[in-house]
N, C-alpha and C positions, 0 to 999 in steps of 0.2 A: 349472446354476444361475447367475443372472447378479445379482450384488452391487454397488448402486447409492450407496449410503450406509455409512457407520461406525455401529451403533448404539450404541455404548458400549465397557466395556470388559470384560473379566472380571472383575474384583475386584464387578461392577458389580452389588447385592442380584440385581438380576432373572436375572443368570447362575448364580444357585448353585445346586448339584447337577446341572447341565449336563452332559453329555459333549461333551468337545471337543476336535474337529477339527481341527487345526492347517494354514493354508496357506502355504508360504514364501515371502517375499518379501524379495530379498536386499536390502541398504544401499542399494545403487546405481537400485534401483527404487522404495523408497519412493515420490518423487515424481512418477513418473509415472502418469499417469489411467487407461491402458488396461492388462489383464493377462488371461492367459489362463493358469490354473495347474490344478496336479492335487492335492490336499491330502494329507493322510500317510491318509486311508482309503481315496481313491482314487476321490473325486466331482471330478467336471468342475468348476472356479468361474472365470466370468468376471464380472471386477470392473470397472466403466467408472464413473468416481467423476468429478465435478466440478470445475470446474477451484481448486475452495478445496484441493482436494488437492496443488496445485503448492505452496502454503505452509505447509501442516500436515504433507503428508507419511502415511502409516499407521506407524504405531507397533506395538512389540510388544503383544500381546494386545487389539489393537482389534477386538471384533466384529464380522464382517460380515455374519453370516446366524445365526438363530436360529429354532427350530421350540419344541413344547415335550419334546422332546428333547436336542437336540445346539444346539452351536453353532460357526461356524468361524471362527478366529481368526487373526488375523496373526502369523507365528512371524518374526523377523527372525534368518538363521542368522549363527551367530559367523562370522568372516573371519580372512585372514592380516591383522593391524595391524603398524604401528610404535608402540612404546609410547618417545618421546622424556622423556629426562630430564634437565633444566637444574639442573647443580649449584648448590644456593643462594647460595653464593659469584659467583656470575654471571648475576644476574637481568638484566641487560640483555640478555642473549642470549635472554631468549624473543621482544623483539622479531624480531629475527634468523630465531631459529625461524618465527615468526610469517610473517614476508618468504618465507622460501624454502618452504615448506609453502603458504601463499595464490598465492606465484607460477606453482606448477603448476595452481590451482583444485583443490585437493584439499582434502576437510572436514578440520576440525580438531576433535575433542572434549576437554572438559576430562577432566581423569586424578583421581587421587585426593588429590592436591594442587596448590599451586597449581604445582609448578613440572614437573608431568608430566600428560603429553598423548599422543592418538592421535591417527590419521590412517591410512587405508587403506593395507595393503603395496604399493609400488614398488621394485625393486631401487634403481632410481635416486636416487629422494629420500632412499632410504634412506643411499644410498653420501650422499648432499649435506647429512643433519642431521648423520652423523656427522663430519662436517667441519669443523663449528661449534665451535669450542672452549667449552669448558664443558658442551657435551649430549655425551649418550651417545645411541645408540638401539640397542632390539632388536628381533627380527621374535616375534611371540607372534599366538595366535588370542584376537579380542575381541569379544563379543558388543557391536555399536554400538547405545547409548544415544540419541537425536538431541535430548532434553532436555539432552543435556550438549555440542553441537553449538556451535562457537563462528562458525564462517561463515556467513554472512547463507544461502549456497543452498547445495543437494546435487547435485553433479550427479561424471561419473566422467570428466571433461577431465585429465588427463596429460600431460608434455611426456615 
């Protein structure tokens, strides 16, 4: 099956009572156009999306195919993150944060406040936020959000 557009979403009226297929498509692929995947049933889906996909990205639960049965959705799976956290007493440090996390090109998403954040696991960066006086970090698994994405692009460049 070959998936040329996003039709919507799940939540989305015309999906309900659907059965659905989930395809995985990890963080680091979102944005890219071309994909050849196996979904959790175990149907063939190649997905050649346009290039408005390089700035949207697919999202969790974006449909891609839909009959009046099933439908197969984008599963985005959880990952190793760093979940970084700037003690309130040292907001200037998320600049900092901010520096050494953008200087590797690695995404940054917002956390559940303002002064905690993720970013995909590196041992390295990991070892370099802990460095930062006033952040802590840990290594935790996180389902990435990309609504909550603070870097202009996604891509998986590392130093």
């Amino acid at each position: 099956m070959l998936c040329e557009r996003i039709l919507g979403t799940l939540s989305d009226k015309a999906f309900e009572g659907l059965r659905v297929d989930y395809v995985d498509i990890e963080w680091h692929e979102a944005f890219s156009r071309l994909h050849r995947k196996t979904s959790a049933e175990g149907e063939d889906v190649g997905i050649r999306m346009g290039n408005e996909i390089l700035s949207v990205g697919l999202n969790q639960d974006d449909v891609l195919y839909a009959d009046k049965n099933k439908v197969i959705a984008v599963n985005i799976p959880a990952c190793e993150a760093i979940r970084a956290c700037v003690q309130p007493d040292h907001p200037r440090q998320i600049a900092k944060l901010c520096y050494e996390v953008g200087n590797t090109h690695t995404t940054m998403f917002r956390g559940e406040d303002d002064f905690t954040f993720y970013t995909p696991f590196y041992e390295t960066l990991m070892e370099k936020i802990n460095g930062i006086h006033g952040v802590s970090a840990e290594k935790v698994i996180k389902k990435f959000d990309f609504k909550q994405a603070l870097s202009s692009s996604v891509n998986n460049h590392h130093h």
